[in-house]
N, CA, C and O atoms as a Maestro MAE file, in Angstrom:
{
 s_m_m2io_version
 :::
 2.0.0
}

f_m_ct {
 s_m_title
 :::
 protein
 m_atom[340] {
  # First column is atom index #
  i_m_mmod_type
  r_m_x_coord
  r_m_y_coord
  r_m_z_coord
  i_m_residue_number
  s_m_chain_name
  s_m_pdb_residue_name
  s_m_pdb_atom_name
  i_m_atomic_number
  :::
  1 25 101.418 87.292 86.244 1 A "UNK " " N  " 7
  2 3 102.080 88.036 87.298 1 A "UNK " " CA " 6
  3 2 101.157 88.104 88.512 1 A "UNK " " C  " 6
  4 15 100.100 88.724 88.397 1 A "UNK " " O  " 8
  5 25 101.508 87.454 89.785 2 A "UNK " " N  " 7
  6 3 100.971 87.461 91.002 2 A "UNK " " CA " 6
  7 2 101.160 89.259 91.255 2 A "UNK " " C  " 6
  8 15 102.073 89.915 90.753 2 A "UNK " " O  " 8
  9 25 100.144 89.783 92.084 3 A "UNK " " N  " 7
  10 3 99.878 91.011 92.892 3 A "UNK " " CA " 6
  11 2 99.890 90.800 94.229 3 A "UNK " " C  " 6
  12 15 98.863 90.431 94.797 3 A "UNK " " O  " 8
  13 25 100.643 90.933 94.664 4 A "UNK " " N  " 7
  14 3 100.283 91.544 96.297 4 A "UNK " " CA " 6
  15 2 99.686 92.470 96.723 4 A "UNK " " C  " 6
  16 15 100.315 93.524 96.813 4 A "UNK " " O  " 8
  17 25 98.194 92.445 97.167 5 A "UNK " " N  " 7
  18 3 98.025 93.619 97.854 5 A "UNK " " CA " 6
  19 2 98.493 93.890 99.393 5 A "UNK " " C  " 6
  20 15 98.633 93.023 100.255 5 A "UNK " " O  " 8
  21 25 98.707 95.325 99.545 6 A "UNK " " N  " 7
  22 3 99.415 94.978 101.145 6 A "UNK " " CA " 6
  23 2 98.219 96.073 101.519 6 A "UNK " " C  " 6
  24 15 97.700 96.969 100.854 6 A "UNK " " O  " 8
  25 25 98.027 95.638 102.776 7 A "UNK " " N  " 7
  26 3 97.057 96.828 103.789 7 A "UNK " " CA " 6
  27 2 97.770 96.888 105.227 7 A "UNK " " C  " 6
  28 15 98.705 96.210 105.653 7 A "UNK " " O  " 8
  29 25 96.831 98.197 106.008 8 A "UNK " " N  " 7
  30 3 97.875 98.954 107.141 8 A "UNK " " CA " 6
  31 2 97.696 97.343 107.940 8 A "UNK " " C  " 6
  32 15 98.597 97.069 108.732 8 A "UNK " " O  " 8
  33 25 96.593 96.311 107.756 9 A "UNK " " N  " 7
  34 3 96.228 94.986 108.586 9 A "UNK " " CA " 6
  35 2 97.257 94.127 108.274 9 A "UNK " " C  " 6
  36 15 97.882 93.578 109.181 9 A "UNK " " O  " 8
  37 25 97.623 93.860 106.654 10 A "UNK " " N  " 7
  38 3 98.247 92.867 106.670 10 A "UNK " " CA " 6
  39 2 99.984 93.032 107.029 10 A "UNK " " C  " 6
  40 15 100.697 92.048 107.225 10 A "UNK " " O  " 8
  41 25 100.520 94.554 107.073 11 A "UNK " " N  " 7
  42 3 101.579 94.831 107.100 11 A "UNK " " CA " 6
  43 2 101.836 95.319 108.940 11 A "UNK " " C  " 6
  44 15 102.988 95.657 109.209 11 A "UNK " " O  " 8
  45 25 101.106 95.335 109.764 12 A "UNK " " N  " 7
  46 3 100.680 95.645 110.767 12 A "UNK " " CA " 6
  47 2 101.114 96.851 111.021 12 A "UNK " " C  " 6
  48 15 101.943 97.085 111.900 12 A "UNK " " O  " 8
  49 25 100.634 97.652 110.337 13 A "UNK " " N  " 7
  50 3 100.721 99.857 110.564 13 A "UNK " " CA " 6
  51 2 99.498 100.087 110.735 13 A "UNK " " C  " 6
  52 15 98.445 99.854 110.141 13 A "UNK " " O  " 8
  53 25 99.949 100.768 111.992 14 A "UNK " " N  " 7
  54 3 98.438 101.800 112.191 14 A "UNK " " CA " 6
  55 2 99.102 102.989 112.061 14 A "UNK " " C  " 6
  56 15 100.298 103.252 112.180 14 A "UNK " " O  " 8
  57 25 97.575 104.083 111.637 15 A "UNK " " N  " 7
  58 3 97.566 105.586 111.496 15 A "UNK " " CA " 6
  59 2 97.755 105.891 112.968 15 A "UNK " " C  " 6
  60 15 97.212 105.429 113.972 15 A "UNK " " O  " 8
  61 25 98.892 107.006 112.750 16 A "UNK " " N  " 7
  62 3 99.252 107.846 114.088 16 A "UNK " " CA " 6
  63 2 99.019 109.204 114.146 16 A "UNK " " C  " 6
  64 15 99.037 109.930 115.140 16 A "UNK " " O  " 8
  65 25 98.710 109.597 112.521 17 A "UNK " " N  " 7
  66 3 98.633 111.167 112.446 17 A "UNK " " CA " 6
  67 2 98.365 111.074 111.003 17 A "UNK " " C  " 6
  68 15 98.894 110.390 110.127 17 A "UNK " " O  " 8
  69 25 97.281 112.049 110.972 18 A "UNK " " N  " 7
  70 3 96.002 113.050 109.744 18 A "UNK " " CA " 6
  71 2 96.406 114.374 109.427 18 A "UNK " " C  " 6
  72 15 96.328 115.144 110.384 18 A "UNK " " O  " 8
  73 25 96.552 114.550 109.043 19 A "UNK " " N  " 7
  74 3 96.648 116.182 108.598 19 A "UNK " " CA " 6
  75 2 95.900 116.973 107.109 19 A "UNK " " C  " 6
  76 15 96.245 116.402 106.075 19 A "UNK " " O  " 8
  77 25 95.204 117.857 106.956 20 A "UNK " " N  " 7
  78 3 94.539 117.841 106.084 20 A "UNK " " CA " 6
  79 2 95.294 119.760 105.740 20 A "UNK " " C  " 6
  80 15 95.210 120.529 106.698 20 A "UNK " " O  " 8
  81 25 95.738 120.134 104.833 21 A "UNK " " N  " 7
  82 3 95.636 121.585 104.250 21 A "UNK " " CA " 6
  83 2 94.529 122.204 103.734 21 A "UNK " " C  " 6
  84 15 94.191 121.741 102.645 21 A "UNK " " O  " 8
  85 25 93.894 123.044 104.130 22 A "UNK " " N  " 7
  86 3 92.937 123.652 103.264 22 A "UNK " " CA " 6
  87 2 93.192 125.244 102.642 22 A "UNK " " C  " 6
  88 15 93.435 126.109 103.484 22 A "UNK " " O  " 8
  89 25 93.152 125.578 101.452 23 A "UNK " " N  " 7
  90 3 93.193 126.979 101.231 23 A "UNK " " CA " 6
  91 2 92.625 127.525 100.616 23 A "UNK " " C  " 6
  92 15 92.569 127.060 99.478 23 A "UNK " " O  " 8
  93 25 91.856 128.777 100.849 24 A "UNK " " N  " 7
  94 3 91.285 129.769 100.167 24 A "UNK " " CA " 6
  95 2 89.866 129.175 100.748 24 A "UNK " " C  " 6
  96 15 89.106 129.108 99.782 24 A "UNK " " O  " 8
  97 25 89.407 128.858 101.573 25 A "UNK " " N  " 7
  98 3 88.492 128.578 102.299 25 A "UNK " " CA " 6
  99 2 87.932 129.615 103.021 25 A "UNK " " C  " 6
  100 15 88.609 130.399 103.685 25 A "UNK " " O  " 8
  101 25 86.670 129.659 102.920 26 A "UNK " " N  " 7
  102 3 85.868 130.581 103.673 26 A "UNK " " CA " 6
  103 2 85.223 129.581 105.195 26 A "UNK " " C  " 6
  104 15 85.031 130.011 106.332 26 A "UNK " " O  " 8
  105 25 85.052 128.419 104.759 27 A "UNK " " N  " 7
  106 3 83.942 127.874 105.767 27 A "UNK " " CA " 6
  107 2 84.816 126.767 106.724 27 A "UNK " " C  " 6
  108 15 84.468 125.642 107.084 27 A "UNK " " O  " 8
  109 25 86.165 127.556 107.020 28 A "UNK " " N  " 7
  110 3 86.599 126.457 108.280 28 A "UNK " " CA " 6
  111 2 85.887 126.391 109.761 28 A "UNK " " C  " 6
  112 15 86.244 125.522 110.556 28 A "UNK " " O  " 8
  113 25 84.697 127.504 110.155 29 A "UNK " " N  " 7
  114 3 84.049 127.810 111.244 29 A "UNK " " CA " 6
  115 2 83.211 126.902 110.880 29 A "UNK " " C  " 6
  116 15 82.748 126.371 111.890 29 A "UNK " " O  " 8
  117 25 82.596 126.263 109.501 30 A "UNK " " N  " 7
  118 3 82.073 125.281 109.569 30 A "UNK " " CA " 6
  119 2 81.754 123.666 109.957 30 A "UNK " " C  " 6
  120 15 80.862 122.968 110.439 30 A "UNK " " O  " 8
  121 25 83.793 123.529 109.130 31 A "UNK " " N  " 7
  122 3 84.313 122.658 109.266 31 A "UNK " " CA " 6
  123 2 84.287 122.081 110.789 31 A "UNK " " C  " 6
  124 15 83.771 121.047 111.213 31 A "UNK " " O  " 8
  125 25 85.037 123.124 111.490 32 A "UNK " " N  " 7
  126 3 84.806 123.485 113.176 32 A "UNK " " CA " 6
  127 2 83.702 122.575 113.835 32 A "UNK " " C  " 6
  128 15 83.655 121.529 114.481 32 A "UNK " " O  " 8
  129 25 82.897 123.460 113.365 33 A "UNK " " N  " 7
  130 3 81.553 122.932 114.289 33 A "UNK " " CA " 6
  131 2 81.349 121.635 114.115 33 A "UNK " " C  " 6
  132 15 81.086 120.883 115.054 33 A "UNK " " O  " 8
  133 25 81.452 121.255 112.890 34 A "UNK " " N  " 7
  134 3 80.967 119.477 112.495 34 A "UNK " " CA " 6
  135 2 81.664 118.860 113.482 34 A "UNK " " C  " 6
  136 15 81.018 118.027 114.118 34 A "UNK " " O  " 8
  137 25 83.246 119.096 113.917 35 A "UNK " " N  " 7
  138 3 84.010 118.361 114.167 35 A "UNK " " CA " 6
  139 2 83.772 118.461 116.131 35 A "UNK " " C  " 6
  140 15 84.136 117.631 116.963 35 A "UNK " " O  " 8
  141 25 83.232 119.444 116.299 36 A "UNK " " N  " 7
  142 3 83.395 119.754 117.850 36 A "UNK " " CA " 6
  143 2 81.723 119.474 118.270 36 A "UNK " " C  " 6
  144 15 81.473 118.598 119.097 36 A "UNK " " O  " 8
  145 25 80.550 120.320 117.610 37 A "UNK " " N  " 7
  146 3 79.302 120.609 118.094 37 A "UNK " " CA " 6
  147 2 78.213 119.629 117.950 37 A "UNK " " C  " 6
  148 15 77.130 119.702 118.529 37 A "UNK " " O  " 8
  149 25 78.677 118.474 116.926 38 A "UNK " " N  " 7
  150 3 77.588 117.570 116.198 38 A "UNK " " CA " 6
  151 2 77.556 116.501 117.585 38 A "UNK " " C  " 6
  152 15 78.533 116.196 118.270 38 A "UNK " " O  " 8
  153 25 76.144 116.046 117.769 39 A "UNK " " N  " 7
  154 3 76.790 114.899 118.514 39 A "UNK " " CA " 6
  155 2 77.663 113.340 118.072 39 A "UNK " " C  " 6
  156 15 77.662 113.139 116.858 39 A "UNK " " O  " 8
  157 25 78.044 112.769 118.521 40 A "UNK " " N  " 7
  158 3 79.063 111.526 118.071 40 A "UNK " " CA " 6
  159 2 79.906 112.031 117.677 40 A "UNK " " C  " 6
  160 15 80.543 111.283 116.935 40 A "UNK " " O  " 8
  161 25 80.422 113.236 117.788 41 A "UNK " " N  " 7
  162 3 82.055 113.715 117.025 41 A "UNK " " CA " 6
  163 2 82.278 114.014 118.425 41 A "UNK " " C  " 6
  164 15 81.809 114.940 119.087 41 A "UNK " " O  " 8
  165 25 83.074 113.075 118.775 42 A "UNK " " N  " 7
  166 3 83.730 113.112 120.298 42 A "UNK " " CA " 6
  167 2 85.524 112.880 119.557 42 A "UNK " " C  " 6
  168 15 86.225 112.083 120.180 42 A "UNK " " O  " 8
  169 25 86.014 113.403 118.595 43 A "UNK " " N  " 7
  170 3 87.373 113.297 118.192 43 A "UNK " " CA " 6
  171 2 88.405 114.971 118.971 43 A "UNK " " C  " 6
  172 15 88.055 116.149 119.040 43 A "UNK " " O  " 8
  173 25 89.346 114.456 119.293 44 A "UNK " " N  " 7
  174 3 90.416 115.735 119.575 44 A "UNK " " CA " 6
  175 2 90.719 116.230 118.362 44 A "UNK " " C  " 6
  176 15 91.228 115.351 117.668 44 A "UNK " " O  " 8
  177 25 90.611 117.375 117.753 45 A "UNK " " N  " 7
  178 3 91.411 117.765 116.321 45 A "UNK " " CA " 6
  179 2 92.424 119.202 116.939 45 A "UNK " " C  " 6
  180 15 92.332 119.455 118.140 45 A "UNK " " O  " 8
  181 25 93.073 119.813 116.323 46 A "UNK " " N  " 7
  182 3 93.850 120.684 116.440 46 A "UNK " " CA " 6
  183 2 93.798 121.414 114.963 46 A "UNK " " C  " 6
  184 15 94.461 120.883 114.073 46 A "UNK " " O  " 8
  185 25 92.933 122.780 114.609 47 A "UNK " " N  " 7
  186 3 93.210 123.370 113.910 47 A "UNK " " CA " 6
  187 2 94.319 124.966 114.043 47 A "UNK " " C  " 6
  188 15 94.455 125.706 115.018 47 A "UNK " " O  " 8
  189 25 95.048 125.073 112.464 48 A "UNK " " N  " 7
  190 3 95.850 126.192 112.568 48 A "UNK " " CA " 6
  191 2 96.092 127.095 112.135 48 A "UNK " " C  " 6
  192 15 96.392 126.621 111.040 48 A "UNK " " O  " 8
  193 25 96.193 127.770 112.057 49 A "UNK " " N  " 7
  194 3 95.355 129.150 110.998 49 A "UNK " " CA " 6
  195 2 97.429 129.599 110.514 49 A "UNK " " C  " 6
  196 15 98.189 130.095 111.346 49 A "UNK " " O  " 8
  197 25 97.812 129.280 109.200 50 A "UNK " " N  " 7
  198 3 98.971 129.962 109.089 50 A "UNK " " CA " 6
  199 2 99.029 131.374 108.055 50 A "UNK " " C  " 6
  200 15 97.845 131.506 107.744 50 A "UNK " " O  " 8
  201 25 99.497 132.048 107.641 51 A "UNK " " N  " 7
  202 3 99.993 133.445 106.736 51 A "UNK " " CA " 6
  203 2 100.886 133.269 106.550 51 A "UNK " " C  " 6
  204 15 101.304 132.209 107.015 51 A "UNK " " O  " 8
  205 25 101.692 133.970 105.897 52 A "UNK " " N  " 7
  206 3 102.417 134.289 105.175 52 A "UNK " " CA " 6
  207 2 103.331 135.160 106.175 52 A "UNK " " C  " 6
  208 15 103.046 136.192 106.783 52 A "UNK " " O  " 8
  209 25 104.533 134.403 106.148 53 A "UNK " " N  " 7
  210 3 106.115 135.111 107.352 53 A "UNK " " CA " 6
  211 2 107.227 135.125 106.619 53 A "UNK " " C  " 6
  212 15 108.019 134.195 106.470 53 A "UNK " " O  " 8
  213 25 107.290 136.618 105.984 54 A "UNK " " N  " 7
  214 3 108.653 136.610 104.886 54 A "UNK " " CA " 6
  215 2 110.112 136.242 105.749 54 A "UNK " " C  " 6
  216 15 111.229 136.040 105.274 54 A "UNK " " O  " 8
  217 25 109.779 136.236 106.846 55 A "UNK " " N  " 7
  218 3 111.273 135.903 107.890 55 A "UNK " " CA " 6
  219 2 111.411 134.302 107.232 55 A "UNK " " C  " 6
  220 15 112.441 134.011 106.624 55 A "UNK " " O  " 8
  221 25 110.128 133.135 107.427 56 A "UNK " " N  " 7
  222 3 110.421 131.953 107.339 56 A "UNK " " CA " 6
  223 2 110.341 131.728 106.107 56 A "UNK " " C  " 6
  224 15 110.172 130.551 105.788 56 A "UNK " " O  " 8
  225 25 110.422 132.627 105.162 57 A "UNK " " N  " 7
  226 3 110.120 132.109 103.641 57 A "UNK " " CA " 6
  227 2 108.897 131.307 103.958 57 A "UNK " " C  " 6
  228 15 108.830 130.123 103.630 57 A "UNK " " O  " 8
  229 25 107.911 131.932 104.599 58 A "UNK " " N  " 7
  230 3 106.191 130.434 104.223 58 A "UNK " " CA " 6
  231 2 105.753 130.810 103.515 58 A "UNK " " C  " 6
  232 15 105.286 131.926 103.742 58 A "UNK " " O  " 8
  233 25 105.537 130.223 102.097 59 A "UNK " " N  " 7
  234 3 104.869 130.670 101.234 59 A "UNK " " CA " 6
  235 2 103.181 130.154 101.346 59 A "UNK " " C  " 6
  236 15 102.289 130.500 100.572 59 A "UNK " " O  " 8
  237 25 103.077 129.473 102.228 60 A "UNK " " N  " 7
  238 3 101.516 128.711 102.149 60 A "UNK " " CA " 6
  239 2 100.864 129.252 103.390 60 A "UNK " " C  " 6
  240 15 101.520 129.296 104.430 60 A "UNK " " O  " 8
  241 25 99.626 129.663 103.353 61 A "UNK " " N  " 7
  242 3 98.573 130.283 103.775 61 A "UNK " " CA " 6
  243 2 97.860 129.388 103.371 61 A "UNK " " C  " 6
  244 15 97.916 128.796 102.292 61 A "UNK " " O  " 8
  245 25 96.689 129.164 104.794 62 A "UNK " " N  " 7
  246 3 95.516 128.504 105.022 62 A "UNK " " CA " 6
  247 2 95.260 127.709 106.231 62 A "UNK " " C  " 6
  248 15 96.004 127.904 107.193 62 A "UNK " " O  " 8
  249 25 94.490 127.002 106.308 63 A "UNK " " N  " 7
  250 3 94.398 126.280 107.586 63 A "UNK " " CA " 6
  251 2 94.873 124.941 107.549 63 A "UNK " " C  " 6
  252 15 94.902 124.356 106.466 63 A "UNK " " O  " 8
  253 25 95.385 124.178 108.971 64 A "UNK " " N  " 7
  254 3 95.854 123.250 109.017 64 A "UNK " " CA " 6
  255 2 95.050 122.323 110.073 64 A "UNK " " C  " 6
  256 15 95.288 122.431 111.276 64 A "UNK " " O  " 8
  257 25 94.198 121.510 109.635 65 A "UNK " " N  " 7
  258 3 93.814 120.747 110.841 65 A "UNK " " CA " 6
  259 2 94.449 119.552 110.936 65 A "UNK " " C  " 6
  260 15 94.809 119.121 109.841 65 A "UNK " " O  " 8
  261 25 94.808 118.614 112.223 66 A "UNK " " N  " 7
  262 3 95.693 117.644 112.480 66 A "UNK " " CA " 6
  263 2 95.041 116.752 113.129 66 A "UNK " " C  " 6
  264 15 94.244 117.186 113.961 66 A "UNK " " O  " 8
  265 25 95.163 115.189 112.965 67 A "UNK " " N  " 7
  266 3 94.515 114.619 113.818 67 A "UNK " " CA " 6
  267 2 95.915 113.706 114.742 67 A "UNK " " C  " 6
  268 15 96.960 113.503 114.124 67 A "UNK " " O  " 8
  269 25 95.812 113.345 115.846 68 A "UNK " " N  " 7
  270 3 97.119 112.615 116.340 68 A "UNK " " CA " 6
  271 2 96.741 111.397 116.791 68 A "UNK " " C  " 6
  272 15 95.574 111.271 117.161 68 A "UNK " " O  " 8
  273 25 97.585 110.341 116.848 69 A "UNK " " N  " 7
  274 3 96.976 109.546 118.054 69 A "UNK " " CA " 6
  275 2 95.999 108.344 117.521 69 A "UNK " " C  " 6
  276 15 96.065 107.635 116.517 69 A "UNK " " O  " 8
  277 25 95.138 108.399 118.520 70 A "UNK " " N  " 7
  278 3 93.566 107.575 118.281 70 A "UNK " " CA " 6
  279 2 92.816 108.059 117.626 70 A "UNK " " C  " 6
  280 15 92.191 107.396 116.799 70 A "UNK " " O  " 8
  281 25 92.597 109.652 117.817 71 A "UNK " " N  " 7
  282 3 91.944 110.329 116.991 71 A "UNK " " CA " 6
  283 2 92.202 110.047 115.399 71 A "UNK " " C  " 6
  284 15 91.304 109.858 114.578 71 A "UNK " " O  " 8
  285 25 93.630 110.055 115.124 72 A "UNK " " N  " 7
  286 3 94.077 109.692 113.704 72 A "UNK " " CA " 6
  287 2 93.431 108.204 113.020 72 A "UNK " " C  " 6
  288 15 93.017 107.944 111.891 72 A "UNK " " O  " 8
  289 25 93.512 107.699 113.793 73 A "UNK " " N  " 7
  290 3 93.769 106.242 113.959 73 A "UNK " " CA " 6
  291 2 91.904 105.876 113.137 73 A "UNK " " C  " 6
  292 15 91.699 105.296 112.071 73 A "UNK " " O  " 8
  293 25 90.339 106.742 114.568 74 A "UNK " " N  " 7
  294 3 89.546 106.658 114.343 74 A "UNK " " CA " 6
  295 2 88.718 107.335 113.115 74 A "UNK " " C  " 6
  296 15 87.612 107.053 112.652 74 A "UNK " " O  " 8
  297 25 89.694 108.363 112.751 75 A "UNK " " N  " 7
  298 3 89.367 109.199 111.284 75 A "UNK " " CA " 6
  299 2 89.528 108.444 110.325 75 A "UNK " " C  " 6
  300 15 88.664 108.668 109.477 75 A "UNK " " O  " 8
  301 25 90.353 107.491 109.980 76 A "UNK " " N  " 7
  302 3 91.041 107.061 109.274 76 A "UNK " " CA " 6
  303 2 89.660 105.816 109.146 76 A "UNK " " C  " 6
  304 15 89.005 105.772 108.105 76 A "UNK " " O  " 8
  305 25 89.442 105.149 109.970 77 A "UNK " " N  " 7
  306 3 88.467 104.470 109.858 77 A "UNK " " CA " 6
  307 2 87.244 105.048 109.167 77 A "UNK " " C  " 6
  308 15 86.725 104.643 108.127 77 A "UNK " " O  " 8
  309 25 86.901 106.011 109.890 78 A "UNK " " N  " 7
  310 3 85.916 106.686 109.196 78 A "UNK " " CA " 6
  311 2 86.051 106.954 107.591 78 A "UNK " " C  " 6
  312 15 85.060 106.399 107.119 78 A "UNK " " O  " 8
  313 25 86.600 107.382 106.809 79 A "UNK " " N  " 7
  314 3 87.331 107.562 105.626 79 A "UNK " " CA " 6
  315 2 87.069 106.401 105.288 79 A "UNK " " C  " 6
  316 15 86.184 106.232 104.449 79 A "UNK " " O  " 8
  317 25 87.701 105.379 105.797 80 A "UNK " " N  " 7
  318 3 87.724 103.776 105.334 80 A "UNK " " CA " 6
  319 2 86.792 103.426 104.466 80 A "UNK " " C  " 6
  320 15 86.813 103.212 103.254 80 A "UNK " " O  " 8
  321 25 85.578 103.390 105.664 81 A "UNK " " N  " 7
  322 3 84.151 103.243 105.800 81 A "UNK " " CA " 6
  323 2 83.243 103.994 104.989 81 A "UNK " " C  " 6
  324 15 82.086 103.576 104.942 81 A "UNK " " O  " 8
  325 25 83.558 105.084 104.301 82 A "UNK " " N  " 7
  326 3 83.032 106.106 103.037 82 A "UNK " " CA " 6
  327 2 82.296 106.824 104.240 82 A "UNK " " C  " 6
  328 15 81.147 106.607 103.857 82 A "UNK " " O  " 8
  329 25 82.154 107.466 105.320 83 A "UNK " " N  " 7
  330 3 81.174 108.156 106.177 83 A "UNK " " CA " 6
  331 2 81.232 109.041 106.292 83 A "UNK " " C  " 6
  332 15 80.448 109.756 106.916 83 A "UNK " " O  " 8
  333 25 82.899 109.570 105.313 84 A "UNK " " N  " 7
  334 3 83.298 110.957 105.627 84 A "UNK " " CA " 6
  335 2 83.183 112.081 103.877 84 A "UNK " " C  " 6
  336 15 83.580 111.515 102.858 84 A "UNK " " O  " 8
  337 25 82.881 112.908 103.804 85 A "UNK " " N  " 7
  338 3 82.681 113.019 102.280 85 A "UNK " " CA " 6
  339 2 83.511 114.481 102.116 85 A "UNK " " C  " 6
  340 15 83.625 115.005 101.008 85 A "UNK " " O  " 8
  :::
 }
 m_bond[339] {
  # First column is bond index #
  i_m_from
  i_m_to
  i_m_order
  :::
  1 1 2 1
  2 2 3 1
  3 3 4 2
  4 3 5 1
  5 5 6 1
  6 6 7 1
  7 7 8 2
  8 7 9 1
  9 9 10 1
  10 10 11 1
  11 11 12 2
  12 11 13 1
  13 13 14 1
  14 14 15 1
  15 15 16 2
  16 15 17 1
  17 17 18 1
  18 18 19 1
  19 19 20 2
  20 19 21 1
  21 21 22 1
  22 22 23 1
  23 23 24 2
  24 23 25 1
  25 25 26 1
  26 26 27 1
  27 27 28 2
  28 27 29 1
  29 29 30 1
  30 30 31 1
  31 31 32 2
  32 31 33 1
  33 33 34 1
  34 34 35 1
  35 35 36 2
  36 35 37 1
  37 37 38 1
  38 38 39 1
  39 39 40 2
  40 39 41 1
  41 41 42 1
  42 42 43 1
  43 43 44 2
  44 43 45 1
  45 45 46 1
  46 46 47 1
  47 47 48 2
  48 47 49 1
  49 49 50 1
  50 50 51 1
  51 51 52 2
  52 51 53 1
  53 53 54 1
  54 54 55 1
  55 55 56 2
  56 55 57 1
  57 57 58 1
  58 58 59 1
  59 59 60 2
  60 59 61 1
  61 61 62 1
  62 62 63 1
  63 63 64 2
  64 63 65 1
  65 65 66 1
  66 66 67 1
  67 67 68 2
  68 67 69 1
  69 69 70 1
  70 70 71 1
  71 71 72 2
  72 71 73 1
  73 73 74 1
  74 74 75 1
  75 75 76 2
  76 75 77 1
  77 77 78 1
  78 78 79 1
  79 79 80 2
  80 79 81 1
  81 81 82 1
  82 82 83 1
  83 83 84 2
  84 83 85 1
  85 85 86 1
  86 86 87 1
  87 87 88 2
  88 87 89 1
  89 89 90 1
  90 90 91 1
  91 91 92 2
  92 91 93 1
  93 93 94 1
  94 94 95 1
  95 95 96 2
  96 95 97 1
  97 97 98 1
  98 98 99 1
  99 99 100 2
  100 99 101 1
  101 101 102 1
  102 102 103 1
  103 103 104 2
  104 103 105 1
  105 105 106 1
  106 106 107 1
  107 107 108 2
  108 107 109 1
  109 109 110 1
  110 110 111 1
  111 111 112 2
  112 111 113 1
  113 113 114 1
  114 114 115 1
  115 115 116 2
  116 115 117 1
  117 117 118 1
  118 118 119 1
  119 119 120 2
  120 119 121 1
  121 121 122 1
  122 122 123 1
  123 123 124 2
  124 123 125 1
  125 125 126 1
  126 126 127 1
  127 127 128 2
  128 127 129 1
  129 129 130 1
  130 130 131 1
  131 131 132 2
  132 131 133 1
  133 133 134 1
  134 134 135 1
  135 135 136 2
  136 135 137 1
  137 137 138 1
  138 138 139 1
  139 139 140 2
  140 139 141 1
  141 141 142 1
  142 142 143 1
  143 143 144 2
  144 143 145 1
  145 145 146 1
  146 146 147 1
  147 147 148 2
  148 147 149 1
  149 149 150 1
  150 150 151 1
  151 151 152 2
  152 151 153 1
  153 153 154 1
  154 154 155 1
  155 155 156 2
  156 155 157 1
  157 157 158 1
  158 158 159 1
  159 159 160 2
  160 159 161 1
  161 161 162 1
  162 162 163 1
  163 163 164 2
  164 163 165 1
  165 165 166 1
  166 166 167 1
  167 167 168 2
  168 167 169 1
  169 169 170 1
  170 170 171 1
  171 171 172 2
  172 171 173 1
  173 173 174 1
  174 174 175 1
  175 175 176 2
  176 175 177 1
  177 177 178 1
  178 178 179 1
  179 179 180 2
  180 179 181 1
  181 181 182 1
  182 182 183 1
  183 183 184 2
  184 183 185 1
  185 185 186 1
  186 186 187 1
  187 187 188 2
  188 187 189 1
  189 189 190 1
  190 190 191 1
  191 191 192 2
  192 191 193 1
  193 193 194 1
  194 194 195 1
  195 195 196 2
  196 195 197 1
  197 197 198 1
  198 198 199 1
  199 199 200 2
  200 199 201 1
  201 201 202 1
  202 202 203 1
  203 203 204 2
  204 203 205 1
  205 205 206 1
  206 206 207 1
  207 207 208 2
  208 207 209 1
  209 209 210 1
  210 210 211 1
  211 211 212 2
  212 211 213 1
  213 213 214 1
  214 214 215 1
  215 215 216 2
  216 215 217 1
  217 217 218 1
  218 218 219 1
  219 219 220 2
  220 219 221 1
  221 221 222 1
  222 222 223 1
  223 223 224 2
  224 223 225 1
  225 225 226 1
  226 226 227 1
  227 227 228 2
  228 227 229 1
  229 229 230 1
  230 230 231 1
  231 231 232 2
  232 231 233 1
  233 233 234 1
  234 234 235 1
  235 235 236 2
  236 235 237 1
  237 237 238 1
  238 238 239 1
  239 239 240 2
  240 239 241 1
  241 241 242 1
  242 242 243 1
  243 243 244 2
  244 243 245 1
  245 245 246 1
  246 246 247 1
  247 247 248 2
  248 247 249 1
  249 249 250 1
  250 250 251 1
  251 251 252 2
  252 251 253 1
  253 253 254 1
  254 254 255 1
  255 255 256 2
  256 255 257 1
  257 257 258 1
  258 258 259 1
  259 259 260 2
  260 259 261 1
  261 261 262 1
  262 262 263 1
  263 263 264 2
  264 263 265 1
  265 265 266 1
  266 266 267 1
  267 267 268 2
  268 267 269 1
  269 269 270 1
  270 270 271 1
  271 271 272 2
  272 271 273 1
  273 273 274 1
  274 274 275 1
  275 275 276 2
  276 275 277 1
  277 277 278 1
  278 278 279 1
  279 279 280 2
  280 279 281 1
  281 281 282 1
  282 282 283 1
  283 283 284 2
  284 283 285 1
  285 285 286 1
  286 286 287 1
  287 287 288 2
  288 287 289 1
  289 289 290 1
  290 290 291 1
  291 291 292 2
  292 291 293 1
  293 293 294 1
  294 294 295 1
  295 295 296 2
  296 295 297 1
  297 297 298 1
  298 298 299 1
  299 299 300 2
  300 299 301 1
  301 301 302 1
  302 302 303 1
  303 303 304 2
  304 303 305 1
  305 305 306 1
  306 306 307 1
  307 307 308 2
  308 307 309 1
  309 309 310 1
  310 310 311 1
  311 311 312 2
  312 311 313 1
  313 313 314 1
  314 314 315 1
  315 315 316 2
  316 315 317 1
  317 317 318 1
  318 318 319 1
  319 319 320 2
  320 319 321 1
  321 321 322 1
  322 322 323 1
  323 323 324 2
  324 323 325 1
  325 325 326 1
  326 326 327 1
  327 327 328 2
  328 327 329 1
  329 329 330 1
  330 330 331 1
  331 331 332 2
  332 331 333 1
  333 333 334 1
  334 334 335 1
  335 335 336 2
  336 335 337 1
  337 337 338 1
  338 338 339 1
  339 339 340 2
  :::
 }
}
């Protein structure tokens, strides 16, 4: 039995958007800083702090960081590359 492997190269998809959930986290001010204060982390991220809204039925609490774009695109590389842990 032949395998195909397919990748985002050979199928031509690129990443447009990252999104990561985290919960019960204490150290997203950490997370933060890596992503904004280090030098060479020149990426846009968007983090989101959600609770709990019995109006919307949300049952999930925690943070939401997002990557869009290029930013997605260059995370994704990173990851690739094992640089991210």
């Amino acid at each position: 039995m032949n395998q195909n492997k397919f990748t985002f190269q050979s199928e031509n998809l690129v990443v447009d958007y990252i999104s990561f959930n985290i919960t019960g986290s204490d150290n997203t001010e950490s997370i933060a800083k890596y992503w904004f204060y280090l030098p060479g982390n020149q990426h846009q991220v968007s983090f989101r702090q959600l609770e709990y809204d019995p109006s919307f039925k949300s049952f999930w609490e925690g943070t939401t960081i997002h990557f869009s774009g290029t930013n997605a695109a260059q995370f994704y590389k990173i990851i690739q590359a094992e640089k991210f842990d």
